[in-house]
C-alpha positions in Angstrom: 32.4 99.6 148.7 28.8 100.7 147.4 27.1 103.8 149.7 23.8 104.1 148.6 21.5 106.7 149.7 18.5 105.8 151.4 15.1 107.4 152.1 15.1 105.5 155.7 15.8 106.8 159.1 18.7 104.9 160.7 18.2 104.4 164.5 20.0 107.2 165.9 17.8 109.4 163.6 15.2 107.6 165.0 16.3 108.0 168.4 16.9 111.8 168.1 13.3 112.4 166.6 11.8 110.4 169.5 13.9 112.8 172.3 12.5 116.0 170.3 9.0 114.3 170.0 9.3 113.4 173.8 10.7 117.2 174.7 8.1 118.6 172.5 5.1 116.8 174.6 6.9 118.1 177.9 6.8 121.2 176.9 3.4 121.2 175.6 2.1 120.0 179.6 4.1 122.6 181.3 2.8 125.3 179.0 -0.8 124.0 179.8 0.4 123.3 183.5 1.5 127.2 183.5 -1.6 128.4 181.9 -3.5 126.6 184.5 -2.0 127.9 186.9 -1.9 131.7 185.3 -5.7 131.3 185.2 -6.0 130.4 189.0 -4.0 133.1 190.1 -5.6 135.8 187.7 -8.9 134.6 189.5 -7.0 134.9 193.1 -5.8 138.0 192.1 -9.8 139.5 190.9 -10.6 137.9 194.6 -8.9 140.0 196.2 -9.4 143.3 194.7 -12.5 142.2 195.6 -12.4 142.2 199.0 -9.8 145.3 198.6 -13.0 147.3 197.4 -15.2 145.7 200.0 -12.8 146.6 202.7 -12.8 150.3 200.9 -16.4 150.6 201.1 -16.5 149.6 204.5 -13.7 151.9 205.6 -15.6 155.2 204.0 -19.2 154.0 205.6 -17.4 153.8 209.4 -15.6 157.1 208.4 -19.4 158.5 207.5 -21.1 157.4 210.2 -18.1 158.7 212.6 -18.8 162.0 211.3 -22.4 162.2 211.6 
């Protein structure tokens, strides 16, 4: 019998490029999901060395005005 090569994907090629194109997307959405989420908490985070700071502030005007 004649094997002839051929320049055509047969269906479990297909198959596996679809399940690498599929993994590939879901990857893609969790990196995104995961910079999403880095962002949020990198703005949490400047939040509350905000209010750190304010609560610094605070702290040395009391301590001032308790030693006047």
């Amino acid at each position: 019998s004649f094997v002839g090569c051929t320049k055509h994907a047969n269906e479990q090629q297909l198959q596996a490029l679809e399940e690498q194109k599929n993994a590939a997307l879901a990857a893609e959405n969790t990196l995104e999901e995961k910079r999403r989420e880095k962002s949020r908490l990198e703005s949490e985070l400047n939040q509350k060395r905000k209010e750190l700071q304010d609560a610094k502030n605070e702290l040395e005007l009391v301590k001032q005005r308790l030693a006047e």
